[in-house]
N, C-alpha and C positions, 0 to 999 in steps of 0.2 A: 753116948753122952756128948751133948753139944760144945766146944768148945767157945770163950769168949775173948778173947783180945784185950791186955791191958784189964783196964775196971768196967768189962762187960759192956763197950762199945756198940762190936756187934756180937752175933751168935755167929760165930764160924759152922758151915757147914748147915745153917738154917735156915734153908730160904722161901719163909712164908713174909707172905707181903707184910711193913710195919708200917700202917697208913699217918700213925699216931707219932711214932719214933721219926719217922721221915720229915713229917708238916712240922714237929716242932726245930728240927735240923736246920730247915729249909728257913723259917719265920726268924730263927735267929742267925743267923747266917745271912740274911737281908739283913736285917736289925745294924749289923757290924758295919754296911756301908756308910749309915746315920752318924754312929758311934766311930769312925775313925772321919767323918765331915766335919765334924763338932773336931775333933782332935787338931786337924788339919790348918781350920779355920782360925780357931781358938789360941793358937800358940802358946799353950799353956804354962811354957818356960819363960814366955816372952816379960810376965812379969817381974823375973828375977833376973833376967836378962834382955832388956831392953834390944841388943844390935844382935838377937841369937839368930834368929831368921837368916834365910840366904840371901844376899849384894842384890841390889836393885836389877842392875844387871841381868841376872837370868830371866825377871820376868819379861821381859822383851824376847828373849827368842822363845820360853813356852806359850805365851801371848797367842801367836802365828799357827800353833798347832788347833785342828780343828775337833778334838776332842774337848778343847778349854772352852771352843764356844758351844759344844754339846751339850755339857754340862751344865754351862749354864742357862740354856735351853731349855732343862728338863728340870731348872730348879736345884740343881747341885752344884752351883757354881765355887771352885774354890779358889784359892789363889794361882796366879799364875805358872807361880813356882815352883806349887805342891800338885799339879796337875799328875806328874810322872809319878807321884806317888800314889795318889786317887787307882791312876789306869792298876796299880801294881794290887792294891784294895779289892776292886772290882773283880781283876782272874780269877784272886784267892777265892773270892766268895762264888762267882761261877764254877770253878773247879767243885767244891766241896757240895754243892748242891747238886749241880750234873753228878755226881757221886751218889749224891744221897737219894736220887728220883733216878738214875738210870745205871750206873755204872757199878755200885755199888755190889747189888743183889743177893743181900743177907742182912737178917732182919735186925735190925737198928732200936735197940732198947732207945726210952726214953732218957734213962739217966747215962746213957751213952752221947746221946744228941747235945746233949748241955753239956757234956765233957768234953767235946771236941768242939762246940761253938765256943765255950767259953774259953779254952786253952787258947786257938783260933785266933780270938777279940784281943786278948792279953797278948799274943805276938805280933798281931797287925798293931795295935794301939804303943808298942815299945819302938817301934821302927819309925812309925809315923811321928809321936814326940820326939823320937831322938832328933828324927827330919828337922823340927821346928827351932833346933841349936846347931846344924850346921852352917850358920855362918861364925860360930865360934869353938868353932871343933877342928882342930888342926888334922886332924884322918880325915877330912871329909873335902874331896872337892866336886867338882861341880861334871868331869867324868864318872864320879860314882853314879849319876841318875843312868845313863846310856847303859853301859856296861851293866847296871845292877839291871837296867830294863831287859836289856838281854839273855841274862840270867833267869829273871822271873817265866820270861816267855818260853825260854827251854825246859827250864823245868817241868811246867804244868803242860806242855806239851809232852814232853816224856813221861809226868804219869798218865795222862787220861790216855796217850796214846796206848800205855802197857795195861790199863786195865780195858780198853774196849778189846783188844787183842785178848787177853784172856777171859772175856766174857762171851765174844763171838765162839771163841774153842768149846767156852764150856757149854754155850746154848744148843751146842749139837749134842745127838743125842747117840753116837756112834761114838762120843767123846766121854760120855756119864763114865766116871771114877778114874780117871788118867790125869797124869798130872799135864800140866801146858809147857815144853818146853819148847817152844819156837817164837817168832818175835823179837821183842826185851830179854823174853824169860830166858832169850837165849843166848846172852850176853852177862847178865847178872840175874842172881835170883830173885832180886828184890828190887826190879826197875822203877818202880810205884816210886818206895819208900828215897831210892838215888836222885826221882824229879823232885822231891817234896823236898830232901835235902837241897838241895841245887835254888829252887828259887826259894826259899828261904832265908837263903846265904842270901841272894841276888837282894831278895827286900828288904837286908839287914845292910847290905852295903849303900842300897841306896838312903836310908835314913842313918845309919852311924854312921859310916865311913869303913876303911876296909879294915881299923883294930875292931872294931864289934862284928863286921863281916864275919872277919878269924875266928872269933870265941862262938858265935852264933852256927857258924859252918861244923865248927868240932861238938858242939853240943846237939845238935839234931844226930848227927853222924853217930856219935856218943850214945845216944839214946836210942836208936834205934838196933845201935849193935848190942846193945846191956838189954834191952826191955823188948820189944818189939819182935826182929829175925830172931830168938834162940825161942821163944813161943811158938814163932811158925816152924822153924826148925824142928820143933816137939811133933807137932800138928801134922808134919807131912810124912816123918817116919811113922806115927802110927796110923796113920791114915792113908797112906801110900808103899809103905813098907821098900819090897824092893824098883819098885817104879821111882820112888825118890830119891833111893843110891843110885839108880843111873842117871837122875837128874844131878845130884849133887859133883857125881864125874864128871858129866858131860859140860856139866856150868858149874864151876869152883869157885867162882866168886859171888860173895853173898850182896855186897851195895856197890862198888868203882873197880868194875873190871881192872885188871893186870894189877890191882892192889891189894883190895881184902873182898 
């Protein structure tokens, strides 16, 4: 019996191609880029708060970056300001798509596709508005974009880097029914789930400043240790039996090495 993930995401364990589950993944997962343009652009606070936006000031040095003239090259052009937020938009949806077409490789229910684009849209679109009131958000200064940019970039490097690593293992075929502990996997058990946390934090600092950073850090963190790890936890002892207790010795931390 196949397992699902969360509200049937994907089919753990089933990997028939999902051409239908993937393209609508994929379709709205672009869609978000639109949907946090509009955000970005719109300053939707700015009605209720006139000076909410960021000091004139910073557009002059994102100005100079050649991504702002990219963008607006291609028709996406947004403020000067909200540029470092844009790039942070863009990975998220690179990440999740490179996932959903390559990295992935387990079949992607339809009503999974819409539950991870739409959760997705709602956390890029909360970062991105908060963005549009830090110029009157005393958490927020103008080192949260660098730093949170840093952030985002590690993260989503550490997960794609932990799921190409566990897909090259598993694509071998000397490899069919062993668990993967080398890599990430061999550092924490769940290095995926540590990048996602990681730049998540990173996109929350750059749009709230570091008290939403805080609360948005402990909440992925949170969620993944309640919902997420104790399902895979389930999945690997019956599915791996005693190959998993020596993963679980061997790698004792489930998300932040030398913590938990």
């Amino acid at each position: 019996m196949p397992h699902a993930r969360g509200q049937h995401i994907f089919t753990r364990g089933d990997k028939r191609p999902s051409p239908v589950g993937t393209t609508v993944m994929v379709i709205l997962r672009l869609f978000d880029l639109y949907v946090q343009h509009y955000v970005l652009n719109s300053s939707p606070f700015s009605r209720f708060f006139p000076s909410a936006h960021p000091v004139d000031g910073y557009d002059s040095i994102a100005a100079t970056l050649p991504l702002y003239r990219l963008y607006a090259y291609l028709g996406l052009s947004v403020a000067p300001f909200a540029v470092f937020m844009f790039n942070a938009t863009i990975l998220s949806v690179f990440k999740h798509c490179l996932w959903a077409t390559y990295l992935g490789g387990e079949y992607i229910t339809v009503e999974g596709a819409i539950a991870v684009s739409v959760y997705n849209t709602i956390q890029n679109t909360l970062s991105n508005a908060l963005f549009t009131t830090s110029g009157i958000n005393p958490t927020w200064s103008f080192p949260c974009l660098p730093i949170g940019q840093v952030l985002v970039i590690t993260g989503i490097v550490t997960e794609i880097a932990a799921e190409a690593q566990r897909k090259r293992f598993k694509n071998s075929q000397h490899n069919e029914g062993k668990v993967f502990m080398g890599g990430l996997f061999g550092v924490v058990r769940n290095p995926n789930y540590t990048g996602y946390t990681i730049w998540r934090t990173g996109m929350a600092l750059m749009g709230g400043g570091w008290l939403w950073a805080i609360v948005a850090g402990f909440f992925f963190a949170w969620d993944f240790a309640a919902r997420a790890i104790p399902e895979i936890e389930s999945y690997g002892e019956e599915r791996y039996g005693q190959q998993w207790e020596k993963f679980v010795e061997k790698v004792p931390y489930r998300l932040f090495p030398g913590i938990w």
